[in-house]
N, C-alpha and C positions, 0 to 999 in steps of 0.2 A: 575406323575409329571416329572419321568425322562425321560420319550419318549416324551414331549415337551422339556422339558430341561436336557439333559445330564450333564451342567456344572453344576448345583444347588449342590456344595457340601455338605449342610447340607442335603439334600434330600437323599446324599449316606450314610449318618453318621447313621439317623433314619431308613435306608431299613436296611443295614447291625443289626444294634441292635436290632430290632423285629425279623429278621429272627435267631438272634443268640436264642433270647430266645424262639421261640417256635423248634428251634433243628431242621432246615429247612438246611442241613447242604449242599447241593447239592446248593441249591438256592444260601446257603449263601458264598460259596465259587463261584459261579460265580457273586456276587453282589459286593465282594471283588473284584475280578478280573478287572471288566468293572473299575470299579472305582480308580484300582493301574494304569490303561492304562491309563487315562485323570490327574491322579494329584498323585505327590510324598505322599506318605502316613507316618504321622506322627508315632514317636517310638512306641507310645502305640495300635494304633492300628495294626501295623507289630506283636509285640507282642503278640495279643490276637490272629488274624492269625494262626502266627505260632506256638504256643500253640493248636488249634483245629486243626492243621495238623501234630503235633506232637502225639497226643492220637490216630488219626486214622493211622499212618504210622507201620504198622505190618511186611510188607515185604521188603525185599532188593530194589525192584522197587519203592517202596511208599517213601522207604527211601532217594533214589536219588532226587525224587522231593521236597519234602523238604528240601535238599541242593540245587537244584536251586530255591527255594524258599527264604531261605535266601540269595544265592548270589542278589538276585534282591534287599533286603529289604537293603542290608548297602550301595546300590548303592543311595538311595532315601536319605537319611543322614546319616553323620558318629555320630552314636550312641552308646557307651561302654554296653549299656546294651544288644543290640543285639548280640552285637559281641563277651559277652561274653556267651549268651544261646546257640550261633552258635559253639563254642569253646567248649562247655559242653556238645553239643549235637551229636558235632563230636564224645569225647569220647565214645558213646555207640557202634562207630562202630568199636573198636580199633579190634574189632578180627578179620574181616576182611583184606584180605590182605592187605598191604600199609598203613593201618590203624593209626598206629601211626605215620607215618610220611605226613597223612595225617592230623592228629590233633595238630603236632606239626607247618604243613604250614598254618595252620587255625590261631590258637594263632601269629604264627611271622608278619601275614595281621591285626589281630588284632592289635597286638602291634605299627605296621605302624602306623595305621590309628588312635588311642587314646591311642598310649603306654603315649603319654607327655600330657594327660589329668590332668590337675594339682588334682582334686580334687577325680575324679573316673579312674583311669591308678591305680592305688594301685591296686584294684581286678583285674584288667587282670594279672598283674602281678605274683599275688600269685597263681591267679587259673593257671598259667602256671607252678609256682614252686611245686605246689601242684600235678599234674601231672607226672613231672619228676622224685619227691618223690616218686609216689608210683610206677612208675617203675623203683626206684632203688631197691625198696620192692621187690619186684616179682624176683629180680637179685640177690639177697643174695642168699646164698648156704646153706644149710639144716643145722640146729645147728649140733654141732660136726664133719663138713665136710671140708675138705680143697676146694676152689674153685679152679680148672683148670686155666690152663695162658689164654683159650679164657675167661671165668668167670670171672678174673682178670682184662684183658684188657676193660670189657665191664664195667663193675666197676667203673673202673676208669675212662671212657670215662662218663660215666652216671656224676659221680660225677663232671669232670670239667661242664659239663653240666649247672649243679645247680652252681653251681662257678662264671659260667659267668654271667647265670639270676640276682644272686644278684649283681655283680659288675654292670650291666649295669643299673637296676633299682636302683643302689644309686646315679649312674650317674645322676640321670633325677630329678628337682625339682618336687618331690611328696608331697601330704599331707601326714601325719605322718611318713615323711620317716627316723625319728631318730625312730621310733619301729623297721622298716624297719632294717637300721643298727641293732641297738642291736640282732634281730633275728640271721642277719647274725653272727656276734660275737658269739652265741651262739652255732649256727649249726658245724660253720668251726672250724677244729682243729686246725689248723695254725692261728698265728695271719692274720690278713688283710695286706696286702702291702700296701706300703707306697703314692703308686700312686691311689689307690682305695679311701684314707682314702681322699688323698687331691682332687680326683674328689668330692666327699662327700661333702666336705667343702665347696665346689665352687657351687653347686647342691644348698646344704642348703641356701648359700647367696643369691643366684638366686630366692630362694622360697618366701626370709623372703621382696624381693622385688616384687613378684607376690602378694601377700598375702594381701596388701589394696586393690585391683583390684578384688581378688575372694570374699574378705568381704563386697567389695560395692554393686558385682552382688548378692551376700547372699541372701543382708539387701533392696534391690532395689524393685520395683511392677514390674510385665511386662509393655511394652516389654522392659525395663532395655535396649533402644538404644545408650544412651550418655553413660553409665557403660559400654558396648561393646565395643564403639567407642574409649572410654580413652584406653582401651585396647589391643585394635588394635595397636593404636600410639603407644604404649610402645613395644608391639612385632615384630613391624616395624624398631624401632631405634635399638631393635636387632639383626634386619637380619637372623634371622634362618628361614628357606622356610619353615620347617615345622610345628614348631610354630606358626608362621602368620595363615597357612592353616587350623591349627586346632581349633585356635581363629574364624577365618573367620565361619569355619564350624558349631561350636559353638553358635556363635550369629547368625547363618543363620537358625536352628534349633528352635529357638524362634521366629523368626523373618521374617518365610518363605515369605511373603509377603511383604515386603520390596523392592520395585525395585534397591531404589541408591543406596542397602547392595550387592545385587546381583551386579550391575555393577561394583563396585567399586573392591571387592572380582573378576571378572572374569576380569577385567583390570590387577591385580595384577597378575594371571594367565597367560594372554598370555604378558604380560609384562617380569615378571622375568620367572616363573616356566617354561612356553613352552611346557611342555607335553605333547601329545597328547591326549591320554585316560581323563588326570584328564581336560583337559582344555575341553574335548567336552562335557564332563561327567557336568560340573558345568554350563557350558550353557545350557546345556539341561537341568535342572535340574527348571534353571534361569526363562525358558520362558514356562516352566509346573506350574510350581508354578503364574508364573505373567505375563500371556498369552497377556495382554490386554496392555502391554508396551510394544512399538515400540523398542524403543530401544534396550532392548535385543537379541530382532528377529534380526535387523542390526548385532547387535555385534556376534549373532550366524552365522550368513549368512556369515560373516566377519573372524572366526573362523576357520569357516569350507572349506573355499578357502585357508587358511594361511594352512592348516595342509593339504591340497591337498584332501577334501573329494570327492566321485566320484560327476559327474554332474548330475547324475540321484537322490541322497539323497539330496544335495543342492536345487535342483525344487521341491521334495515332500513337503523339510521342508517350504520352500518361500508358496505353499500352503498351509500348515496347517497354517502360518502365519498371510494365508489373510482371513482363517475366524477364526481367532482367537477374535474377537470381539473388535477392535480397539473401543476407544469411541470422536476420532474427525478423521473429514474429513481429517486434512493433515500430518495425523496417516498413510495413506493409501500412499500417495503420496511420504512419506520416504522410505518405506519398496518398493515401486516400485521401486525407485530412485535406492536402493542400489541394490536390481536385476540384474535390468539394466548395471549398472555401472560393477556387477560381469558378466554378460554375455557382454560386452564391451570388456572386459577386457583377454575374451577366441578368441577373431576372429583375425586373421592375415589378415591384410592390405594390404597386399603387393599383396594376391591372388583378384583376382577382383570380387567371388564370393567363396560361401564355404558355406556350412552348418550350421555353428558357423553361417556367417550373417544375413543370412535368418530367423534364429531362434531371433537374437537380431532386428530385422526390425520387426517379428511377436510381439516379446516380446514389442516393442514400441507402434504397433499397438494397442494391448490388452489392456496395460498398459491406452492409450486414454480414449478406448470405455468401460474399468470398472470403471474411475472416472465417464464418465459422465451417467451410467446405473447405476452402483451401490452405489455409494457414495454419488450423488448428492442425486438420491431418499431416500437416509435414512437419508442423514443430511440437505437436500435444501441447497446445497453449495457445489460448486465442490471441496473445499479445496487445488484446485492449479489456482486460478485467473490471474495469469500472465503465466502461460502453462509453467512454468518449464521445463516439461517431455518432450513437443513436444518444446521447445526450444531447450534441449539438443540432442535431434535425428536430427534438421535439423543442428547442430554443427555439428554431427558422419557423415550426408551424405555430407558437403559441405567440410570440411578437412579431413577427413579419405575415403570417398569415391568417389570423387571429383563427387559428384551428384547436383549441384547446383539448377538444374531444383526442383530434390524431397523439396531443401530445400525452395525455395521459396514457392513452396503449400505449406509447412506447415506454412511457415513466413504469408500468406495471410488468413490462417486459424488460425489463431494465434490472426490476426489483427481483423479480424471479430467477436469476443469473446468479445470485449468488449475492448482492450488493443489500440486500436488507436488512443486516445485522450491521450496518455501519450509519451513525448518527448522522455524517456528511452530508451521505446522496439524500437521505431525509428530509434533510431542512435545503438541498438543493432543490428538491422537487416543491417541496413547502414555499422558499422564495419564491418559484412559478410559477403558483397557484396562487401568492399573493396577488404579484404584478397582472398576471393577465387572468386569475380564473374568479371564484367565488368561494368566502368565508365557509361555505359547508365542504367543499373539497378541501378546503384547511384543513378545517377539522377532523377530518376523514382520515388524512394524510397521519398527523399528529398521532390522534389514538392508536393509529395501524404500527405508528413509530416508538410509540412509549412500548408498544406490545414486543415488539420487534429485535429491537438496538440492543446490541449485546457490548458497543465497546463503549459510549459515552451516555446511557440513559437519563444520568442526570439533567444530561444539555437538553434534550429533549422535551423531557418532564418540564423544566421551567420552560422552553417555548410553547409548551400547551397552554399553562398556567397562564402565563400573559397576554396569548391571545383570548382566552377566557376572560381573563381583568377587565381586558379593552373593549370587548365587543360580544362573550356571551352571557346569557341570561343566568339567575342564578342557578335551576339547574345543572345546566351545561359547566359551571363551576364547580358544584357538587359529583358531578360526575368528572372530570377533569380530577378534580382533588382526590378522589376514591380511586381512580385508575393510577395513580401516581402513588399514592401511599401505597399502596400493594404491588404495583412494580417496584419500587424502591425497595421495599422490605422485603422481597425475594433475591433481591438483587445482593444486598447487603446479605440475609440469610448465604449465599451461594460462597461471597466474598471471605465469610467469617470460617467456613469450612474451610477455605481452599486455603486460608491461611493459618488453621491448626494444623491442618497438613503441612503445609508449607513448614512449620515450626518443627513438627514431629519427625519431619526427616533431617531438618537441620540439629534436632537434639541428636539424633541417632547419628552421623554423619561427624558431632562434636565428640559422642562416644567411642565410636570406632578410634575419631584421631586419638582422643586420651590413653584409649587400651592400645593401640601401636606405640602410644610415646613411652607408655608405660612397660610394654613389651623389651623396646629396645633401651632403655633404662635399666632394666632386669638383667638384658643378657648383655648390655656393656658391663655391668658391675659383675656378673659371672664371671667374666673375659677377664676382666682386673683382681677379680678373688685369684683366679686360677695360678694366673700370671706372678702373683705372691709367693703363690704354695713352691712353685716351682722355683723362682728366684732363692728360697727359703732352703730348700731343700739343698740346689747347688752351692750354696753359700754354706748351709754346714758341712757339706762334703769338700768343700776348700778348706774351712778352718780343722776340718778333721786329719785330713790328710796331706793337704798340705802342696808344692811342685811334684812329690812320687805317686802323691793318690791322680791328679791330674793325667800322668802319663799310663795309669794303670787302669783308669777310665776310658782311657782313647783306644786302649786296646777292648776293650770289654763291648757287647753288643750294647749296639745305642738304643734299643729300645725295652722300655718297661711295658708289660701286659699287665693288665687289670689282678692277673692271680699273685703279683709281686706283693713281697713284704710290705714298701711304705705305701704299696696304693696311689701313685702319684704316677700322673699320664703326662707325658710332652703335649704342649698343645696340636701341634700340627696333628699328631698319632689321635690326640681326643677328636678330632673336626671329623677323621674318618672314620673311626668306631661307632662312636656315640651315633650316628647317624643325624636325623632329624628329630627322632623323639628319646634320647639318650640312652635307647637299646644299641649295647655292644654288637659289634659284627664278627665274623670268623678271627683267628688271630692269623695274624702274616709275620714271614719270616723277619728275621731281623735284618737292620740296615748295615752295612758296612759301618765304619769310623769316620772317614773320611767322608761321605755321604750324610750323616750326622753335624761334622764340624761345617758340609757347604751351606746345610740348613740355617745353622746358628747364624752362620756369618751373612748370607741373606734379609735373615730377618733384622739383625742388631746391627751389623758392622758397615753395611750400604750408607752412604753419608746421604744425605738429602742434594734433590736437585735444582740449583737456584743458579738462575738466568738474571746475567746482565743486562740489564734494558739502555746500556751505552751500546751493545752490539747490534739492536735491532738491526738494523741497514745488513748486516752482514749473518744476518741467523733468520733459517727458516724453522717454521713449527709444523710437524710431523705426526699425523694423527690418524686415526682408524686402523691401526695397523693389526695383526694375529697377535692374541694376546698370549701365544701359543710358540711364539717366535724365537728359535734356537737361542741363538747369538744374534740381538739384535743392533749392537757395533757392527760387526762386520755384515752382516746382511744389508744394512742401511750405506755404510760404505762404500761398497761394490756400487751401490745404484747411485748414489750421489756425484762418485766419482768424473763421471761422464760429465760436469758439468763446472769443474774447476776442483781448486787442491779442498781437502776437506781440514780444516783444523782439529774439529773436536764434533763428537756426537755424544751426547746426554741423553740414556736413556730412563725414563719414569720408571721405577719399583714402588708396589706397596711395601709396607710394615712387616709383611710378610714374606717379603721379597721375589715377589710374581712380578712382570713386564705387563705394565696397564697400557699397554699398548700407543702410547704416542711418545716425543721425546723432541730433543732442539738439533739441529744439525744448523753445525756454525762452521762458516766458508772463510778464505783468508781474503778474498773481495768482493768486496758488493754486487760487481756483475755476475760471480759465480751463483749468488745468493737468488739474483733475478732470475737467472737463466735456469735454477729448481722450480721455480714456479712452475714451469709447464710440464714437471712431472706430475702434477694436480691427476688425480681420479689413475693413478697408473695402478694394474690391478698386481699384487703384491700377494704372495701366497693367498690367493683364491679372493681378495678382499681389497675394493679401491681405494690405494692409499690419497689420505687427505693432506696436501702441499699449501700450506697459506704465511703470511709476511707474520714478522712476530713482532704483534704490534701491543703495546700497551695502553687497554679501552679507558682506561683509567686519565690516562695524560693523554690521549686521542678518541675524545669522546663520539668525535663526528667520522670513526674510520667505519667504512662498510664493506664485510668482506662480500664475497660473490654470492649472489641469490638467484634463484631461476624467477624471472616473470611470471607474477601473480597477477597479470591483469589481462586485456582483450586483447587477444593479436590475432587479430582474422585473416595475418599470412601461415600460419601455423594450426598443425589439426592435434587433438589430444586423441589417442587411442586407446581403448582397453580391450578386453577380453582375449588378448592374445594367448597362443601357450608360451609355457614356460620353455622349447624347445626353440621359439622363433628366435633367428638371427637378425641381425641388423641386414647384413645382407638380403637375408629372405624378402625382408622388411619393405630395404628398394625397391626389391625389385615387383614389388606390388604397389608401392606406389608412383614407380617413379612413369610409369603410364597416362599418369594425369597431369603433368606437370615437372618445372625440372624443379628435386628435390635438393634441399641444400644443406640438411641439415637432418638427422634422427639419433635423437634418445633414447635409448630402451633404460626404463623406469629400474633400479635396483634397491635392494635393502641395506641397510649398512657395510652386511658383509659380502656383497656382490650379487648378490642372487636376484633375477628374474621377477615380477611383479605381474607380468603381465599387463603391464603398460606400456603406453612410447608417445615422444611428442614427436610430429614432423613436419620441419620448417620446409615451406616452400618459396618459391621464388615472387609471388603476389599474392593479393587475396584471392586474383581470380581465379587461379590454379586451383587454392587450396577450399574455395569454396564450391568450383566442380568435383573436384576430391572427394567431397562428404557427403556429397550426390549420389555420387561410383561407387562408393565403398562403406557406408555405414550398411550394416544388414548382409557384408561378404562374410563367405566364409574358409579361414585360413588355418590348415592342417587339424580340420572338422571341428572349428571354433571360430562360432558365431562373434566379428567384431562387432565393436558400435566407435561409431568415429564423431565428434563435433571438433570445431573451429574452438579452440585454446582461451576459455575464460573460464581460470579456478574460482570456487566459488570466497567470497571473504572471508576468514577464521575468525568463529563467533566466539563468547564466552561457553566456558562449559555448563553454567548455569541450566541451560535449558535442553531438554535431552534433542528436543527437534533440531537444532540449529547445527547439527555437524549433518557433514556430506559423507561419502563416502568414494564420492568420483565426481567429475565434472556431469555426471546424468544423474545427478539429482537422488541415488541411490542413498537410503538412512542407513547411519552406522550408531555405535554407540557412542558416548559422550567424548570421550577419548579422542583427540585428532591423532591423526599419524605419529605423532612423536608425545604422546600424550601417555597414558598409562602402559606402560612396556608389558612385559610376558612377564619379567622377574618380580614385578610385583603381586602374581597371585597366588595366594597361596595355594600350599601341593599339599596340607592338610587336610582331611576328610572332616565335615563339617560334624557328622559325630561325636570327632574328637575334640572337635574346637569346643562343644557345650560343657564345662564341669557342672557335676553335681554340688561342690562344695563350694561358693563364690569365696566363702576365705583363704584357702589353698591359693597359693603361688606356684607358678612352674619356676624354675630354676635351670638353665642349661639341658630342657626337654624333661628335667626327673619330675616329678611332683612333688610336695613338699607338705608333710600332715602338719594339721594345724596342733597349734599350743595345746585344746583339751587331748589329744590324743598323741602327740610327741615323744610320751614315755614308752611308747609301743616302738620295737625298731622297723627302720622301715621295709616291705618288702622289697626284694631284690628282683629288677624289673628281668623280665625275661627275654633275653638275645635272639633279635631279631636279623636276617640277611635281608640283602637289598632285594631279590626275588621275593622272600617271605612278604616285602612290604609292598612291589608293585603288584601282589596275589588281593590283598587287604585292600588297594586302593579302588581296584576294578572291583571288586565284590562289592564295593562301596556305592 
């Protein structure tokens, strides 16, 4: 896996631990190696490193490489635990010459680098006191011996020694640094000075206001970014350089992947610090760890001119830059830009050639022909549409090397791109030709642009005009004038059409709505005639008959067919006969009694359902459910239950009294109420039920319930073309090759079903942008994916049919977004039948209905049609 992919760093993680345990120790020390080259390696595994270079280092030579061993490992982060095995391990070699004063410059880099560790700076500290102790040990004189004045003097130098350690580490807000004191109290013979005691004090205050900041990071989950972030601020408002840097370092240790942690921290660097070493040391550090952000590369390329790096390390890094695996086209186009701009920036102008130009003229050259060779072919988009790069090069030849000719080639290749139909680049190239060219290439420019411009002509037009006013003769005005009225009035001619049209589909589009509102006007008042006849009917069969006719009704079949005396249909019985176009269908047997009175009582006797908005806290809302659903009390019950006592479930009926599928489910305490929430998406007879708080938008205008990320997340990859058969599992286990996977979606429709999409979160972008590398163009259970990095595109107005997507690849769908025009609004009539001959004729509940001149005629009796007969009709259609 790693000779196709180097960067896969969980692939280093699992080479390295196999090879540790079967004791592969050659292998495993260069598997180390390749892998500290490509990415800063976190404490623990430096640690384990240098532990199996520690047990084999025997000799004075073995022992040197493991001090350049460690020096490399506290360059990758500042970590107290390194630096104090590095400090520990120094001591082994104190017998060697230099030795102790080489363990003692070991400890003082330590101390630099995590002496003001608030929580772990204690142990360096001691294991340095502890050191100095026991060579004061080794300096004591033989019992009963006097020491000599050099044994004396060493003595005493030893002891201020230990002296100082403790003053300066009571100086420093430590955790337990009242043991700390007391020790010292203990040790020294002399009281403490007065100055010590009140650094102490000052130390302690300082601590007791660190100390909610280290007990938030304690108590926090990773990555603990806002717990950092508080903490920065507060080490900022106090200005100590080194404190900021060791916070910074700190939370960059957790958080190695973090770009805006790295920029933010390497701002503060070449801002206040300015140091060389530390400021190259943390960019580089910056765009090892997070290769795949442009921005950092800029800021290092940026860095490393500010600090005067040679020109030949500046071009290496800019390449390792550019296959760093950027994941957008105009990722490439910045990182050229700032090149450029540093190789611009090395030429002296004044000479009329020079080595420096040449190389920035190549450098412009390249810079071209790798957008449109490499960039384009991996992302289909050059990611610089208006030529930026070859704009700013014919800038560099027309005012800094007064080459006006190079700059025009490139203004005409420029135009040829696609950019000629916009006013902009026009009068960009036009100002150009002002400043450095001559009035006839104005001109030139101008007419080629009146001809041209398709979005602002007018602007154009008048910059012709005026430069005509100013400066040409009267023909050239008459011509100017004539080219302008006749671009104009084509222009306008184009506008006037585009906006009858524009009008003619907004008349038709107002018609349609009118005949829908009119439509459902007609068959609500249908619904209310009908609902009359029938109310009518019952009501003189109660006055007729009276409580006996009631009871001799309930026995009698409940349903009337069309061949009955009064002619009068139940509604429910009319909604199935009549069909769609008010042809009767076969007749069906009759209904029980009881089956009758459950209908009635369905539709009339259901009381409406109305929610206390005092119980929100305690009532969840319940939606997407089978609207197909038995008994949906006790189905909803059963699943509730598991999560405290259930008081009461309300569920929604129409007028009809069908289960519209959502309802309120109220708990007797508010924690039972929370603890439903995490039934959210549980799939429920075939279909994810929807679990959310029952909030009132009305009195909580600012509530938002749960939305999926509509924006960039280049830890996360968007997927389509799966099949409908792929499992989440399957899913894994295809991606989880690249990376560790932390998270997949498979995309579904309201009522569960499969889309053939999936998002999948991974653990960085670097993972997730080798991912898209691997796997866009696989193909899984003989379907072709296509995979990009997770940026939906914006939800446009429906206004304009281009502006919907259909997937994050740029695929056209129709105007409709996803949850835009449903299936149930189209009509299932055949468009035949939609045209009448008569516009006077009204339909009425599908019958047609003759007009006034011909009403004396009865009408014909439409002829019964089955549901087969009508889907024969519709396909023949």
């Amino acid at each position: 896996k790693l000779s196709i992919n180097a960067f896969d760093y969980n692939c280093h993680l699992d080479l390295i631990k196999l090879l540790r345990q079967e004791g592969e120790l050659v292998k495993l020390r260069r598997a180390r190696q390749k892998m500290s080259e490509l990415f800063p390696l976190t404490e623990e595994i430096w640690l384990d490193w240098l532990k199996d270079e520690i047990k084999m280092a025997s000799e004075s030579s073995e022992r040197e490489k493991v001090y350049e061993l460690f020096e490399r490992a506290v360059k990758d982060y500042i970590c107290p635990e390194i630096w104090l095995e590095y400090a520990q391990y120094s001591i082994g070699g104190i017998g060697q010459e230099g030795g102790i004063e080489k363990v003692r410059s070991i400890f003082e880099r330590a101390l630099t680098a995590v002496g003001l560790h608030v929580t772990k700076g204690t142990a360096l500290w001691e294991a340095y006191r502890e050191f100095e102790n026991a060579i004061l040990e080794t300096a004591q004189p033989a019992p009963g011996s006097f020491p000599s004045p050099e044994q004396q003097q060493m003595l005493c130098s030893q002891l201020e020694k230990i002296h100082t350690l403790f003053r300066r580490q009571l100086g420093i807000p430590l955790l337990d640094m009242e043991a700390s004191y007391a020790e010292y109290e203990e040790w020294s013979e002399d009281p403490i000075p007065e100055t010590i005691v009140k650094n102490y004090k000052k130390a302690l205050q300082q601590l007791e206001k660190c100390k909610p900041y280290e007990e938030a990071l304690l108590g926090a989950e990773t990555p603990k970014l806002a717990e950092y972030q508080a903490y920065i601020d507060f080490e900022m408002k106090g200005g100590d350089p080194a404190r900021i840097q060791l916070i910074y370092e700190r939370a960059l240790a957790e958080n190695c992947l973090v770009p805006d942690l790295w920029a933010r921290y390497n701002q503060y660097l070449d801002r206040q610090l300015k140091v060389k070493e530390l400021v190259l040391s943390a960019h580089d550090r910056a765009v090892r760890n997070c290769p795949w952000t442009v921005g950092l590369w800029i800021r290092y390329l940026l860095a490393m001119e500010r600090h005067r790096v040679d020109h030949s390390i500046i071009s290496e890094m800019f390449e390792k830059a550019l296959n760093a695996g950027f994941i957008q086209a105009t990722d490439y186009v910045e990182i050229w830009q700032a090149y450029l701009d540093y190789l611009r920036r090395r030429v002296d102008f004044t000479q009329d050639s020079s080595k420096e130009l040449e190389e920035l003229r190549s450098a412009f050259a390249r810079a071209v022909e790798y957008l449109k060779q490499e960039v384009e072919e991996r992302f289909s988009e050059s990611g610089d549409p208006s030529c930026t790069i070859m704009q700013n090069w014919a800038r560099v030849e027309a005012r800094l090397c007064n080459n006006m000719q190079k700059a025009r080639e490139l203004w005409d290749n420029i135009m040829t791109k696609g950019n000629a139909k916009y006013a902009n680049m026009w009068l960009e190239y036009y100002n150009l030709e002002r400043a450095h060219g001559d009035t006839q290439h104005c001109r030139k420019a101008l007419h080629r642009a009146v001809q041209c411009t398709s979005d602002y002509p007018e602007h154009v037009c008048e910059v012709l005009l005026t430069l005509e006013r100013i400066e040409g003769t009267l023909e050239d005005w008459d011509a100017a004038v004539q080219k302008t009225e006749n671009r104009l009035a084509r222009v306008n001619e184009q506008r006037a059409k585009a906006a009858e049209k524009e009008a003619a589909l907004a008349k038709q589009e107002e018609e349609k709505a009118e005949q829908r509102k009119q439509a459902r006007a007609e068959k609500k008042a249908s619904k209310k005639a009908k609902k009359t006849r029938i109310g009518d009917k019952r009501k003189a069969d109660d006055d007729d008959e009276g409580e006996w006719g009631q009871e001799e009704e309930a026995e009698q079949p409940s349903k009337r067919h069309k061949g009955d005396g009064d002619g009068v249909l139940l509604e429910e019985d009319m909604e199935v006969e009549t069909g769609l176009f008010g042809r009767s269908g076969p007749e069906k047997p009759d209904r029980p009694a009881n089956q009758k009175e459950k209908a009635s009582t369905s539709r009339k006797d259901i009381p409406k359902v109305l929610h206390d908005s005092s119980k929100d806290n305690i009532t969840v809302f319940v939606s997407n459910l089978s609207y197909n659903m038995a008994d949906p009390e006790v189905k909803l019950k059963e699943l509730f239950e598991s999560c405290g006592e259930v008081a009461e479930i309300r569920p929604v009926f129409s007028n009809k009294g069908t289960f519209r599928g959502y309802c309120y489910v109220e708990f007797k305490e508010e924690k039972s109420a929370l603890q439903a929430l995490g039934l959210d998406r549980k799939v429920v007879e075939g279909r994810p039920m929807f679990v959310s708080p029952c909030v009132d938008k009305n009195k909580n205008p600012d509530f938002k319930v749960f939305r999926y990320s509509t924006t960039l997340e280049k830890h996360k990859l968007f997927i389509s073309g799966l099949p409908f058969s792929c499992t989440k599992e399957e899913l894994e286990d295809v991606c989880k090759a690249h990376g560790n996977v932390k998270d997949i979606r498979l995309v579904t429709n309201r009522a569960g079903k499969p889309k053939g999409l999936a998002y999948v979160e991974y653990e960085n972008e670097a993972q997730a942008s080798q991912a898209v590398l691997k796997m866009d163009g696989l193909t899984v259970k003989e379907h072709v994916i296509k995979v990009a990095i997770s940026n939906p595109p914006l939800r446009k107005l429906p206004d304009k049919p281009e502006a919907g997507r259909a997937s994050q690849f740029a695929v056209p769908r129709q105007v409709y977004g996803a949850r835009g025009k449903g299936r149930t609004q189209l009509s299932m009539m055949p468009r035949a039948l939609q045209r009448q001959s008569n516009p006077v004729a009204k339909a009425e509940n599908g019958m047609v209905q003759n007009s006034p001149a011909t009403s004396s005629e009865p009408p014909e009796e439409p002829k019964k049609m089955s549901n087969a007969d009508f889907a024969k009709m519709l396909l023949k259609k």
